[in-house]
Structure formats: structure tokens, C-alpha cells
C-alpha positions as CSV (number, residue, x, y, z in Angstrom):
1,X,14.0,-27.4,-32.5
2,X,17.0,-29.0,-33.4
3,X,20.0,-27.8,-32.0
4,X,22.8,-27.1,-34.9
5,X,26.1,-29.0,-35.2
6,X,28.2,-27.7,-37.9
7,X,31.2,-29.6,-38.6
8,X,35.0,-27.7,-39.4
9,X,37.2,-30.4,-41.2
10,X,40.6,-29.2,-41.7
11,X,43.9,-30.6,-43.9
12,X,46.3,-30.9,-41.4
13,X,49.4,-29.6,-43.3
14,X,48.0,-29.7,-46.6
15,X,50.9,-29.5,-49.3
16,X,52.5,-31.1,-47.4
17,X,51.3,-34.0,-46.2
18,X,50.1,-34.6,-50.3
19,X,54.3,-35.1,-50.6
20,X,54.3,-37.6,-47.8
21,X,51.1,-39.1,-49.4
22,X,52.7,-39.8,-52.2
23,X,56.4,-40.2,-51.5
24,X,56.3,-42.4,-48.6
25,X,59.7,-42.5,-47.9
26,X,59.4,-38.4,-46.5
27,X,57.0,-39.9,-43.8
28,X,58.4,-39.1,-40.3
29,X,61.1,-36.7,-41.9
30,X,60.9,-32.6,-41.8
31,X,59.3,-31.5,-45.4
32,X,58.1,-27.9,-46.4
33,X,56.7,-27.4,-49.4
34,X,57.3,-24.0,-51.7
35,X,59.8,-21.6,-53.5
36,X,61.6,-18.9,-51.8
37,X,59.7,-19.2,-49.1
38,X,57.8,-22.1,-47.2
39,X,54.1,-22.6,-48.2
40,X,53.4,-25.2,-46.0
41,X,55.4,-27.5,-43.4
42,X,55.0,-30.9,-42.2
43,X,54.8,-31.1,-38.0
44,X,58.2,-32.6,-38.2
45,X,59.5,-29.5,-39.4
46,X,57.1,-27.4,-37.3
47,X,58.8,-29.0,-34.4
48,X,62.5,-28.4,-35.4
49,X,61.4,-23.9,-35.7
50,X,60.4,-24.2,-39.6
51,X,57.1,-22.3,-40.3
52,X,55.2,-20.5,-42.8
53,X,56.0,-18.0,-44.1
54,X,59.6,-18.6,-43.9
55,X,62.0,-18.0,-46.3
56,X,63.6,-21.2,-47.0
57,X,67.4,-19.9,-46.9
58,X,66.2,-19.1,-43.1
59,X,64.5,-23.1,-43.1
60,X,67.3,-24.7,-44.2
61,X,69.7,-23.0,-41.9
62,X,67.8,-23.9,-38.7
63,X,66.6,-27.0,-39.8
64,X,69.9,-28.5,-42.6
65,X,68.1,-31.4,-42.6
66,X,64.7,-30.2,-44.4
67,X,63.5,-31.9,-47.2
68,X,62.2,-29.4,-50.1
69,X,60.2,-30.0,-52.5
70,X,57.8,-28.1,-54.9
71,X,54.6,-29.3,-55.0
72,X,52.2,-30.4,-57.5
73,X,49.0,-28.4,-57.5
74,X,47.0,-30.8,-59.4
75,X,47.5,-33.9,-57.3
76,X,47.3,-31.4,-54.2
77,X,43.8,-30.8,-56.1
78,X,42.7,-34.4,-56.2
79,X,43.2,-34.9,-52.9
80,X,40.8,-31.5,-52.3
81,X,38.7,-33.3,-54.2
82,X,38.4,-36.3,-52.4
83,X,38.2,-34.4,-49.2
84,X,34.6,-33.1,-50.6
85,X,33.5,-36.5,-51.6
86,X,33.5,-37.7,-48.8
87,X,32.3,-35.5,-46.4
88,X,29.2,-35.5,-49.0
89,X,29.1,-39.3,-48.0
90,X,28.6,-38.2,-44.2
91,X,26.3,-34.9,-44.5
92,X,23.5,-34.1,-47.1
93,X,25.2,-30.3,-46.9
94,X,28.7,-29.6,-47.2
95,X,30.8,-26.3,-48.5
96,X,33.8,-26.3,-49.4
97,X,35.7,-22.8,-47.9
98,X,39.2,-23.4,-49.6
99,X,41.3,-26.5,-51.2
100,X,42.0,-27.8,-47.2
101,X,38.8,-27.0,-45.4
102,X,35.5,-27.6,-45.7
103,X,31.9,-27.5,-43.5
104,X,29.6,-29.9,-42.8
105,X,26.2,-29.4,-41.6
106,X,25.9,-32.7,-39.3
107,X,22.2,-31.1,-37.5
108,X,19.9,-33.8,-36.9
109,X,21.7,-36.7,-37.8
110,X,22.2,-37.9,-34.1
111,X,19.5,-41.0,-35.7
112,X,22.1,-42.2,-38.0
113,X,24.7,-42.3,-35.4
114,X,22.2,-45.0,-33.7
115,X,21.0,-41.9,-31.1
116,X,17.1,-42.7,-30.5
117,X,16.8,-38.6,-28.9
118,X,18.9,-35.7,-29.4
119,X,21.4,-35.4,-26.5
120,X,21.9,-38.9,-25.7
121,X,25.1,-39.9,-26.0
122,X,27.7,-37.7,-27.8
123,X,27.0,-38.5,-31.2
124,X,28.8,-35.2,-32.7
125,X,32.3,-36.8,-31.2
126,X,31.4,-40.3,-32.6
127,X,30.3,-39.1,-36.2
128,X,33.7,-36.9,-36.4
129,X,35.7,-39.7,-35.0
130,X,34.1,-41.4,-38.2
131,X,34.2,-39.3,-40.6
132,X,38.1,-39.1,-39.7
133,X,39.0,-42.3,-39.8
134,X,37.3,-42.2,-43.0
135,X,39.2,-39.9,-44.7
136,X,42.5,-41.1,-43.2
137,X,41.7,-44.4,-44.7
138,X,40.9,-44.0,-48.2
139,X,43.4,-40.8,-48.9
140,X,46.2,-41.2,-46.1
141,X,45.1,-37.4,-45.2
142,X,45.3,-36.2,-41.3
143,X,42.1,-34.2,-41.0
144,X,41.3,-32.3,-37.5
145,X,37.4,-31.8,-36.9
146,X,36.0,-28.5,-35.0
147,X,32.4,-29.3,-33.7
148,X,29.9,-26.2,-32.7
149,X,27.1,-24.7,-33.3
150,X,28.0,-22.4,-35.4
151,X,30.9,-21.8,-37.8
152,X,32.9,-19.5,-35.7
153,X,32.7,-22.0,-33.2
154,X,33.3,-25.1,-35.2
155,X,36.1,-23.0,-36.3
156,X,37.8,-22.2,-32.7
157,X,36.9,-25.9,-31.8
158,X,39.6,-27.4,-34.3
159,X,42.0,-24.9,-33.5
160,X,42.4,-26.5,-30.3
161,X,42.7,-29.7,-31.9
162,X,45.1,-29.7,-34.6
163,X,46.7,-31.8,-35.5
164,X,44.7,-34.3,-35.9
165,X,42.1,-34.5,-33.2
166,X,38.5,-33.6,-32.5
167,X,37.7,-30.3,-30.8
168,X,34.3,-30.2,-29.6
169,X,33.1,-26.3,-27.9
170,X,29.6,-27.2,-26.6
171,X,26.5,-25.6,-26.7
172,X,26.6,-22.4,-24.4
173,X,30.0,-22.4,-23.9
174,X,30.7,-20.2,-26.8
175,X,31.4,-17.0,-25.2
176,X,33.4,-18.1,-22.5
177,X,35.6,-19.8,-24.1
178,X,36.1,-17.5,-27.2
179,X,37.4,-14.5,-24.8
180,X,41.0,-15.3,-24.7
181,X,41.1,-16.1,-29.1
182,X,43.4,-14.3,-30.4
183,X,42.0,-11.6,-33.2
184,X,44.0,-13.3,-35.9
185,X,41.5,-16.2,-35.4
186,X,38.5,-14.4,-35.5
187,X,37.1,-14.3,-38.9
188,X,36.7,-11.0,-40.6
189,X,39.2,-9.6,-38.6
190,X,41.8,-9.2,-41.7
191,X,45.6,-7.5,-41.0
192,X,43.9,-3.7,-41.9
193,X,41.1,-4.4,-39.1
194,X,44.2,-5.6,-36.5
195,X,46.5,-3.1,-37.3
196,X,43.9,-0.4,-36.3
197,X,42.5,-2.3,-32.6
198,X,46.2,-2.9,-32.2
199,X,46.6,1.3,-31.5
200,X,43.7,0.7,-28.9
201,X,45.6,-1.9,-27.3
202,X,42.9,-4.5,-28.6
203,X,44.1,-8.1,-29.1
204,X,41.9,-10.9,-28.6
205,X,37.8,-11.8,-28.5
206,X,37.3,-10.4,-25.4
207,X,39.0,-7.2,-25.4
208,X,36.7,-6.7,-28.6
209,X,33.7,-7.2,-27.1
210,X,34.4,-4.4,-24.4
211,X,33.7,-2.0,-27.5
212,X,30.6,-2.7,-28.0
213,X,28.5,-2.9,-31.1
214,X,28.1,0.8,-31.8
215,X,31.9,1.8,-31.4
216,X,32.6,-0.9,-33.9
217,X,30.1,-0.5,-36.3
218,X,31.4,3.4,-36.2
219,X,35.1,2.2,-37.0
220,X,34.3,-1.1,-39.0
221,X,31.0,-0.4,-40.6
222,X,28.7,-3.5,-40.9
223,X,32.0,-5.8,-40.5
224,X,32.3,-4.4,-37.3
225,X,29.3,-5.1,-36.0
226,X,29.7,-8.4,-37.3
227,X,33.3,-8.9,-35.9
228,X,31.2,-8.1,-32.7
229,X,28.6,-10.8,-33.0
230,X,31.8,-13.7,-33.4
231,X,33.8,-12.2,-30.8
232,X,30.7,-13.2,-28.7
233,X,30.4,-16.6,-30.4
234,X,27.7,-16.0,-32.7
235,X,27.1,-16.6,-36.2
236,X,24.7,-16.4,-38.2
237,X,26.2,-18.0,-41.5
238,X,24.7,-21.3,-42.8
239,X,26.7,-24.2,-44.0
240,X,25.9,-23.5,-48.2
241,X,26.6,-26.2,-50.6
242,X,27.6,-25.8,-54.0
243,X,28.2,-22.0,-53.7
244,X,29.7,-20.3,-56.9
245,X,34.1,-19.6,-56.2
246,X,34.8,-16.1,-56.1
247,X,37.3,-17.0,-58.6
248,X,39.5,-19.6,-59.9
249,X,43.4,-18.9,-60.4
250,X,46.3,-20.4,-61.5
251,X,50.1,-19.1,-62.2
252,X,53.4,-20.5,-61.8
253,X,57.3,-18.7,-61.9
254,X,59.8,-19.6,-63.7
255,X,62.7,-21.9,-63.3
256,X,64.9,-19.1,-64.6
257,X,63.7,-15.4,-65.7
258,X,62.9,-15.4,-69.3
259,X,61.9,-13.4,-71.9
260,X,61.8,-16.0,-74.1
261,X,58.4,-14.9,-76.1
262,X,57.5,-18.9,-77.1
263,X,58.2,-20.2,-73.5
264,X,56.3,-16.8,-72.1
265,X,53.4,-17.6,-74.5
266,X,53.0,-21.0,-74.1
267,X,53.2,-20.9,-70.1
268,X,50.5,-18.2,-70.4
269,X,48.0,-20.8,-72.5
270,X,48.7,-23.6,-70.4
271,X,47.9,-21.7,-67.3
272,X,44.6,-20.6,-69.1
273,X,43.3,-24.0,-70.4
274,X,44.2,-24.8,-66.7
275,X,41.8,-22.8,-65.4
276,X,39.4,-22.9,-67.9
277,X,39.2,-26.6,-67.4
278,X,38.5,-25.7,-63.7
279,X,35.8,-23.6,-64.6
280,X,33.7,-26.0,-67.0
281,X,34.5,-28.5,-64.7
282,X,32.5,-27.1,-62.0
283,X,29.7,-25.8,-65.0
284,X,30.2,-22.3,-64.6
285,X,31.4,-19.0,-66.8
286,X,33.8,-16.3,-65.9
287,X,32.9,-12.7,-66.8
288,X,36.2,-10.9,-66.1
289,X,39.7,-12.2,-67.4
290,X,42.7,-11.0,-65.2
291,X,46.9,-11.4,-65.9
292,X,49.5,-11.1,-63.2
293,X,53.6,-11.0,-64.3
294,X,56.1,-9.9,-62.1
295,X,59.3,-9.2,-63.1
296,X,62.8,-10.2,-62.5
297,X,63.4,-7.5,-60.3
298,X,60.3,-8.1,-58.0
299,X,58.0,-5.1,-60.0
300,X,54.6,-6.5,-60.6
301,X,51.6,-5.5,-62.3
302,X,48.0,-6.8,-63.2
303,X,45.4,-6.1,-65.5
304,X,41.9,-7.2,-65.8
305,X,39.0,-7.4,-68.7
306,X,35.5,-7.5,-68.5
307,X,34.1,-10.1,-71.4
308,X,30.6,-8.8,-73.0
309,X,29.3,-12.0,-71.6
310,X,30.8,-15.0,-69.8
311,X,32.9,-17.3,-71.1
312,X,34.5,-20.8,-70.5
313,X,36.1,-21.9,-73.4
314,X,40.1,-22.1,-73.9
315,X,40.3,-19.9,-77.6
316,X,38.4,-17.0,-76.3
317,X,39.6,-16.9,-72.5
318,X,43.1,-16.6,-73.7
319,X,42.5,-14.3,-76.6
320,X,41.9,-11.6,-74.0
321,X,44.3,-13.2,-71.7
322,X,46.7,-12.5,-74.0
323,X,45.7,-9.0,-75.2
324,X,45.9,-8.1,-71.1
325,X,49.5,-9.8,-71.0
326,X,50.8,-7.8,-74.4
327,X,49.1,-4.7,-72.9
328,X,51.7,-5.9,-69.5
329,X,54.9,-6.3,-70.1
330,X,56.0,-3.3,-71.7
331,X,59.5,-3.3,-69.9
332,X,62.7,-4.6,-70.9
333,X,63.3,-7.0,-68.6
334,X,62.9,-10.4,-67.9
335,X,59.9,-12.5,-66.1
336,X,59.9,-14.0,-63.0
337,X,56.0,-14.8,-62.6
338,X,52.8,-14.6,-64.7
339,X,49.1,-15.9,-63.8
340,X,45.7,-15.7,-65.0
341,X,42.8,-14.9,-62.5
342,X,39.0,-15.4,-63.5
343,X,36.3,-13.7,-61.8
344,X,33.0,-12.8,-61.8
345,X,31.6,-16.4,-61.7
346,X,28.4,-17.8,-63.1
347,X,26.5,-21.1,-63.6
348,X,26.9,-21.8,-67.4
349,X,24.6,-22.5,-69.9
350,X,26.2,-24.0,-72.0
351,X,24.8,-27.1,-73.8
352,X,25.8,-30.7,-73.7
353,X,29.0,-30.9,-75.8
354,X,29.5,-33.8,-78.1
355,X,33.1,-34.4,-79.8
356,X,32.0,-36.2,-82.9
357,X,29.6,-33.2,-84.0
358,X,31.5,-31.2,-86.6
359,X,34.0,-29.4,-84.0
360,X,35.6,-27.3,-86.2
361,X,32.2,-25.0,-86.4
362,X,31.6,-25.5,-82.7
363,X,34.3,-24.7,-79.9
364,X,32.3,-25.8,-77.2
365,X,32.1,-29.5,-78.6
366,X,36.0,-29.6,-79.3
367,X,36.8,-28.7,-75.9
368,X,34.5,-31.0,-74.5
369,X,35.9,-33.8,-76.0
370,X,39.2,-33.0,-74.7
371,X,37.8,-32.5,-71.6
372,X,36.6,-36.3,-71.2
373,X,39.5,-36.8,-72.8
374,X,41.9,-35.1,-70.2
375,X,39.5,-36.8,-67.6
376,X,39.9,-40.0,-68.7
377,X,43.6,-40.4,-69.3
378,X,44.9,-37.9,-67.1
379,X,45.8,-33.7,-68.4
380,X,49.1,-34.9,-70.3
381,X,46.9,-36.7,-72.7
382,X,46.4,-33.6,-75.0
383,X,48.8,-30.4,-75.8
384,X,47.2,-28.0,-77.5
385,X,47.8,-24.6,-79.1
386,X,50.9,-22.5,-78.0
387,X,51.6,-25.1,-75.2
388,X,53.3,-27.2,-77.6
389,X,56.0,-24.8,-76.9
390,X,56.5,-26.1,-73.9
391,X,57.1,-29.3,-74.8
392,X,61.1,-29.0,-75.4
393,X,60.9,-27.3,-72.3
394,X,59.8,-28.8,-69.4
395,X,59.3,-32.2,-68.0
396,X,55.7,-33.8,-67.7
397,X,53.5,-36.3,-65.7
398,X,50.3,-38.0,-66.0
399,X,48.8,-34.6,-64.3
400,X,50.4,-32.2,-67.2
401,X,53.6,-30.1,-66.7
402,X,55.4,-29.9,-63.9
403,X,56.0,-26.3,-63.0
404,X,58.4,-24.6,-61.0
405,X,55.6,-23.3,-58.8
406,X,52.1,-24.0,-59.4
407,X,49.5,-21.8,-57.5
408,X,46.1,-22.4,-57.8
409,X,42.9,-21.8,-56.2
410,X,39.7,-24.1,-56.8
């Protein structure tokens, strides 16, 4: 049987490194990316005590000479992109975890490496070496690769390498050298789970494992007893390609607080077709609709809607989108934030969309079309419906409009 060899490739400072990317004149110089507080930092600005995160009054004033800059989710989403194409040119299984990070199953490929038996050689640490150059070549991104045999342990491998190397924990090694991780780098082990070990005086891997399985499973349920399995090294999660997002997101503050109801409308559709676009872009369907706003004074509040069957189109995701926002902001006040979540996430079924076949009886054709459209000559191309408000507004690139802070997930 083969033995597994599960890759961890990680975006070295994501955000930005994307700014360096594409303003090359920022190369070598301290850059964080985000507003109000950092999102992410370059290594250059690591190094000078900047970190995330940070508020950036507290970044500037130990580092004055920080370059800020906001972002831009979609070109942060190409590069994503890119990331997945081609470590889908390396390994016949790949699944993408978040925008920055993705796994590779590499097991049994030792014959493409030019390996004529498993174990001769080191062909994990030549494929990664690879694969890394690869990526650094055709998108200018700093990747680091974690190698194991397992995902935890792929995991902990590139942790030891960033930034950009290749961390390789080998096969049997994995409990030894997981007892001094830290719990924050355990997975499952989320701030609720730490604050509680942290009254036992429970800190890392090892301490963990002193437990046991039954102590944890009592405290943790079936997380705990898996938190126990990884502490040892173990994992029993495959590498799954293709799996269905939780859920795809996008919102965005403003550059001033505004209760202008046009510019408050119009951000709201924009964010929508955004993430609607997402969605039929990977074929799926959201079932549940949600809306985010905080206000100027830092209140928030959310609301979601379950759709009597899932939906992908613009017209009908933001006809509830709206409803949920008008059911929102019921105070008089001004708006800082809004976003639009989707959930519940399902293959589509939708058929093949044509533009040219009577659209105005078919919404599914009409925003295919502006789909290919969009695709074609980048999002900018086409504004539609209560965006067109935001035209007078705010400024615009070949990637749509530029917002004050796009988030995003997907």
C-alpha cells in the first residue's frame, strides 16, 4: 500500500503580496493591506513589528514608513484562481480550503517524478520544489509547501517553512514532532476550545494528549476526541476535490457613513450580482439569503432567509436581499458596513443559458449572457439595475468598482 503524501500549499502573505504583484514598485518596501486595521502584511513590514490584526493607527506609528493600500478582492480572486489551476496541473486531486491555501493529494506519483519504486529518492521534496517554482513563475506568488501524510501534518510541515520554503515532517515522525505545536495551530481547536484548556493550564499538542480521549470527548464532545486524534498526528480527512463552499460572501464599508438610500441600494445590488456571479460560476444554488449592516456607531445586525428552493440568479437573490436589508436598518443613523452572505449550497440545475433566446421571458438566459459577457471583457463591461447608482459615485476598473473595502470569501 501506498504510503500518502498530501501536499499543504500556502499564499505567503496573500493580499499582500497581490499589491506587490501588481504594483511592482512596493516590492522590497513594508505594505499591509486593509481598513482600520491590517488584513494582511508583507514580511517587510512583519519585520519592522507590523502584524495582523493591528490597527493601522498602531502600524503606522511603529512602522511611519508603511505603505497602505486597500486591496482589490477580485484581482486577489484571480490570483486564487490561478493558485488552483495549477496545482490541478500537478495532482489529479486538489481542494481548495480558503482563497490562499489549498491541498494536494501527491500519493503515488513518485513515477512521474522519474522514481522507478516508492522511497527512492525524495520525490515529495522534488515535486514541491516544482510545483513552487511553478507558481512563482507564471503568477509572481510566494507559495510555502507542507508535505505529510496527512493534513494535520502537511499542515504543521509548512508552518515551519514559511515563507517560502518546503517543510517536509516524515512518515512516523508525526507525534514527536507535533508535541511542542502550539493549540492555536491545531485544527479544530477554535478560541472557545482554548479559552477553556487554558483554565487547565493546557497549551500545546502535547499537553493535550495527557487528557486522553475520554476526558476530551466528555468536555469537547466528538471534536474532542478528534482534537485528540491531531494532537497525536493523525487524520483521517481525505484530500476532496470540488467540494461545495459553505458559503460565498461579499460586503464592503463605506468611504464615508451614508444614509444615502440610492448609494445604500445600489452598493447592496452590486454586492449581490457579485456573489451571485460567484455562485453560477462555480454551478451551484444558494438556499438561504443573509444581510449584514453595521452602523456608524459600530451596532450591527444580520438577518437571514430561507428561499423555497435554491436560487442563483441576480433579480431574485436580491429581491429577498433587499426585503432582509429593509427589515434591518430600522434606526436613524447612518451606515458604516453592509454585506450579503449565501448559504446552504447546492449543485445547480440549471440548464444551459443562451443570450439570444427571448431573455426577457427567461432570467436565466439574460444573466448568462452577461455572464460570458462579464467573463469576456472583464465585470465593468455591464452595470445593471440599481448599480447604475453607483456610477456618479465611485471610481471603476476593468474588475468593476473599486470599493472602500471589499471582503469576500470564494
Amino acid at each position: 500500500m501506498k504510503t500518502p503524501v498530501l501536499f499543504h500549499v500556502d499564499i505567503d502573505a496573500f493580499l499582500a503580496s497581490v499589491e506587490q504583484i501588481v504594483h511592482p514598485e512596493l516590492r522590497g518596501k513594508p505594505v499591509a493591506v486593509g481598513d482600520g486595521v491590517v488584513a494582511s502584511c508583507s514580511y517587510e513590514a512583519r519585520a519592522l513589528g507590523v502584524c495582523s490584526p493591528m490597527r493601522l493607527s498602531e502600524a503606522r506609528r511603529i512602522c511611519p514608513q508603511l505603505v497602505v493600500r486597500k486591496g482589490h478582492a477580485q484581482v486577489s480572486r484571480r490570483f486564487a484562481q490561478d493558485l488552483v489551476r495549477i496545482c490541478g496541473d500537478h495532482s489529479p486531486t486538489v481542494e481548495r480550503v480558503s482563497l490562499d491555501e489549498v491541498y494536494c493529494d501527491m500519493t503515488g506519483l513518485d513515477r512521474h517524478y522519474g522514481f522507478r519504486r516508492e522511497g527512492a529518492g525524495c520525490w515529495p521534496l522534488e515535486a514541491a520544489e516544482h510545483l513552487r517554482g511553478e507558481i512563482r513563475g507564471e503568477t509572481g506568488l510566494s507559495v510555502t509547501i507542507g508535505i505529510g501524510t496527512n493534513r494535520v501534518a502537511a499542515r504543521t510541515a509548512a508552518r515551519w517553512a514559511k515563507p517560502g520554503g518546503v517543510g517536509y515532517l516524515l512518515p512516523g515522525r508525526e507525534a514527536r514532532a507535533l508535541r511542542d505545536l502550539p493549540l492555536e495551530d491545531l485544527p479544530g481547536a477554535g478560541p472557545a476550545v482554548r479559552a477553556e484548556l487554558a483554565d487547565l493550564r493546557i497549551g500545546t499538542a502535547g499537553e493535550l494528549r495527557a487528557l486522553g480521549k475520554p476526558v476530551l470527548r466528555a468536555l469537547f464532545g466528538e471534536n474532542g476526541a478528534l482534537l485528540h486524534e491531531r494532537a497525536w498526528g493523525r487524520d483521517a480527512r481525505s484530500v476532496e476535490p470540488d467540494r461545495t463552499p459553505g458559503s460565498i460572501s461579499r460586503e464592503t464599508s463605506f468611504e464615508k457613513a451614508t444614509d444615502d438610500p440610492d448609494h445604500i441600494e445600489g452598493t447592496l445590488y452590486y454586492l449581490t450580482e457579485r456573489a451571485a456571479h460567484a455562485l453560477r460560476s462555480e454551478a451551484l444554488a444558494a438556499r438561504t439569503v443573509g444581510v449584514r449592516i453595521r452602523y456608524a456607531d459600530g451596532v450591527g445586525a444580520e438577518r437571514r432567509a430561507t428561499l423555497p428552493s435554491p436560487a442563483a440568479l441576480d433579480p431574485e437573490l436580491f429581491r429577498v436581499a433587499r426585503e432582509l436589508f429593509q427589515a434591518l436598518f430600522v434606526r436613524r443613523s447612518r451606515l458604516h458596513l453592509v454585506g450579503v452572505t449565501l448559504t446552504g449550497l447546492a449543485p445547480s440545475t440549471a440548464r444551459q443559458m443562451d443570450l439570444f433566446l427571448d431573455a426577457r421571458r427567461d432570467p436565466a438566459r439574460l444573466c448568462g449572457g452577461v455572464d460570458r459577457i462579464r467573463e469576456r471583457y472583464g465585470f465593468s463591461a455591464l452595470v445593471a439595475g440599481p448599480s447604475l447608482f453607483l456610477l456618479s459615485d465611485l471610481p471603476q476598473d476593468p474588475h468593476g468598482f473599486v470599493l472602500r473595502t471589499p471582503s469576500l470569501t470564494l
